[in-house]
C-alpha atoms as one frame of an Amber mdcrd trajectory, in Angstrom:
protein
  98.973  91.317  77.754 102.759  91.445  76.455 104.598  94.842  77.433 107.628
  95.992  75.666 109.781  94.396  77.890 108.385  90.843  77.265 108.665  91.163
  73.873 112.066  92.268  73.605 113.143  88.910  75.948 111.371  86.815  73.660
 113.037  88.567  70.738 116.471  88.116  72.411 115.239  84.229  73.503 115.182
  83.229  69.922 117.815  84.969  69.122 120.274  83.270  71.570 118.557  79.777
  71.393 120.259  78.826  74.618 118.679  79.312  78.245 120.903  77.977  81.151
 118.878  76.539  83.666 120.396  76.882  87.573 119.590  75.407  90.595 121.319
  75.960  93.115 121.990  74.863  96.890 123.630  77.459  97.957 122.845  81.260
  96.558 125.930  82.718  97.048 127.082  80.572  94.286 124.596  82.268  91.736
 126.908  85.240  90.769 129.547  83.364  90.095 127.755  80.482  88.100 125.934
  83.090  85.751 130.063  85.134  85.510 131.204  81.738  84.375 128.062  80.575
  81.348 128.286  84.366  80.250 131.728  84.049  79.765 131.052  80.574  77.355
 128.655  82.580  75.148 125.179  81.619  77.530 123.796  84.488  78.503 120.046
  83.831  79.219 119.933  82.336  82.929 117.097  80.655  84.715 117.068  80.743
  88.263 114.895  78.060  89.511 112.766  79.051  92.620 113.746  76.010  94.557
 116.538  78.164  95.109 117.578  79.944  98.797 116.615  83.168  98.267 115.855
  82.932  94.484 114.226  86.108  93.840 117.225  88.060  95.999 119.632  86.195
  93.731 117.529  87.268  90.367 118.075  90.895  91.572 121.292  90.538  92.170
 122.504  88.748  89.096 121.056  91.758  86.902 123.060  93.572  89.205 126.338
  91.935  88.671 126.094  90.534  85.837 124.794  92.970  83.543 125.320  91.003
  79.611 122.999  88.366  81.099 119.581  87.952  80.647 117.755  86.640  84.278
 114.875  84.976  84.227 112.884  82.288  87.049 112.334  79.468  86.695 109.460
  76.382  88.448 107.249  79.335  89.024 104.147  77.205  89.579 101.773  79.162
  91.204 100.314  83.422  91.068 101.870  83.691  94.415 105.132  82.842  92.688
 104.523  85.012  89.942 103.886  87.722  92.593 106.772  87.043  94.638 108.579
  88.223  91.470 107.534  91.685  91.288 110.829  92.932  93.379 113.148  91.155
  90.799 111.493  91.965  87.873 112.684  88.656  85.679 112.801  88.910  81.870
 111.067  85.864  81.769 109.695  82.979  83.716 109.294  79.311  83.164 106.929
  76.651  84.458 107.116  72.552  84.299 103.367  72.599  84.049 100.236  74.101
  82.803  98.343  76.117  85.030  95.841  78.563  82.482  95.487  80.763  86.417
  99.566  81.096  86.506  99.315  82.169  82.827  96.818  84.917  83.287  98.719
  86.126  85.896 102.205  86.704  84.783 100.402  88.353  81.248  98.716  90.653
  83.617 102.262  91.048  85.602 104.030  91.139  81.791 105.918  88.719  81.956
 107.203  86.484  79.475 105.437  83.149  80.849 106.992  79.625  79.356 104.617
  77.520  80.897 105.822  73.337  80.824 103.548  70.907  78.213 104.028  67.438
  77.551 101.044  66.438  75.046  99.757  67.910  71.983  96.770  69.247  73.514
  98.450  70.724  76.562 100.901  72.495  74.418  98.115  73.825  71.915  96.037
  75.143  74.856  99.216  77.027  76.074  99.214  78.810  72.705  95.559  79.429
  72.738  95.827  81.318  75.968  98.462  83.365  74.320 101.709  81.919  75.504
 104.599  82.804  73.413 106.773  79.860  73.562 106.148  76.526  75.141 108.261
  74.642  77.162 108.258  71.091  76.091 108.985  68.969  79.497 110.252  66.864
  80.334 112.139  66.950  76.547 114.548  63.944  77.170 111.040  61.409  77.386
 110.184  62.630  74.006 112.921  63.063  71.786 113.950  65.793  69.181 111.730
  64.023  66.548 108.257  64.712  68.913 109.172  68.654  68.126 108.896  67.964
  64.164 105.563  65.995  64.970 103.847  68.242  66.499 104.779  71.202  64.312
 103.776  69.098  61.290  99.910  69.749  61.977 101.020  73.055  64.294 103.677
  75.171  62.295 102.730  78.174  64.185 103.842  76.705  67.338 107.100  78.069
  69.166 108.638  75.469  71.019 111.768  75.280  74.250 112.425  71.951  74.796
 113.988  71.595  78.267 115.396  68.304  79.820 118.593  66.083  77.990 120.235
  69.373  76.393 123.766  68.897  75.951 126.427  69.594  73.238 125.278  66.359
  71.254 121.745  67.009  71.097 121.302  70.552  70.600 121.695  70.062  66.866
 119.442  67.570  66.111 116.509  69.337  68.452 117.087  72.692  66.578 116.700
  70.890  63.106 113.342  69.379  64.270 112.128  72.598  65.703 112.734  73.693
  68.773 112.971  78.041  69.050 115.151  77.541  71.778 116.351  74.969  73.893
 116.722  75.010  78.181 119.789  73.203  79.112 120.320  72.390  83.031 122.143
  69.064  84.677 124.667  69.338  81.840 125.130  72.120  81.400 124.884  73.687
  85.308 127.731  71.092  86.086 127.072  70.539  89.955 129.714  68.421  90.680
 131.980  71.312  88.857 130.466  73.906  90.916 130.800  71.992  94.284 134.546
  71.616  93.536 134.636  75.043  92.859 135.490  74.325  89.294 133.776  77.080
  86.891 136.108  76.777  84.106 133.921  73.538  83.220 130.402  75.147  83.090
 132.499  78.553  80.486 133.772  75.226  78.170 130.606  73.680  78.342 128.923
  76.824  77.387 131.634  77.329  74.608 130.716  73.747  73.495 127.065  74.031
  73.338 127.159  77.318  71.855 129.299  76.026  68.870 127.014  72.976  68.224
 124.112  75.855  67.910 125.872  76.881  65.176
């Protein structure tokens, strides 16, 4: 079951169009990563769980960084979804289909993006009620898989995730993608093991402008 909450991330979600996908090494580099992509326009942050002290680092990201929107991310089982409740994401994102994980972040009311590669696996996500789909991994398929599979599936809201940069965001918008998830890229971490944030704020700036 969506709860208010949910629905008002999903609203923002396609609003925004862009969700900045972090993994990290270290945690104490979180607050600063998410300072620097809110500063280039990206304010919608996933914080993948094969992070130190991920759910901590959600927390304290809403915390400190108050214009950005903090969701999890690889949450791929209902003892992940659980481990959430202290955090209390906006959202949470999967690289796979699990209908158990599904059920239990509706019950938990959470925004679930669950991870589908096929036609059928991303239909069943929508049967089971899932809001938007992540398409993964998107890079394997191309922008032009999004326009196929809406052709028969219009109703469909799609977030491809994988190969998002400032070159491609364009032409996976125009094929039909809600909203896109944009990591390696994006999340420079060379940048951020040199200390160098300015590069993930331009990048931001960049993809934000070829959103249009």
């Amino acid at each position: 079951m969506e709860s208010k909450g949910s629905e008002k991330a999903l609203a923002r979600m396609l609003k925004e169009k862009i969700v900045a996908v972090v993994r990290l090494d270290d945690a104490n580099q979180g607050i600063d990563v998410a300072k620097a992509l809110v500063a280039g326009g990206v304010t919608l942050i996933e914080i993948a769980l094969t992070t130190p002290d991920a759910v901590e680092l959600i927390a304290r990201i809403k915390m400190s960084v108050p214009q950005a929107m903090v969701g999890a991310g690889t949450v791929m089982t209902t003892g992940d979804v659980l481990s959430l409740r202290p955090a209390e994401p906006a959202f949470a994102v999967a690289p796979i289909l699990d209908p158990r994980v599904v059920r239990c972040a509706q019950e938990e009311g959470i925004l679930f993006s669950p991870g589908a590669y096929s036609p059928t696996e991303t239909y069943q996500a929508w049967e089971m009620g899932v809001p938007i789909v992540k398409v993964f991994p998107a890079a394997r398929l191309g922008p032009k898989y999004l326009s196929d599979l809406k052709a028969p599936m219009p109703f469909l809201r799609l977030m491809p995730t994988g190969g998002i940069d400032d070159k491609t965001i364009s032409e996976y918008l125009q094929c039909g993608a809600d909203v896109v998830g944009a990591g390696g890229w994006l999340v420079d971490m060379k940048a951020i093991a040199r200390g160098d944030l300015s590069v993930l704020t331009e990048k931001a700036k960049r993809l934000v402008a070829a959103r249009g």
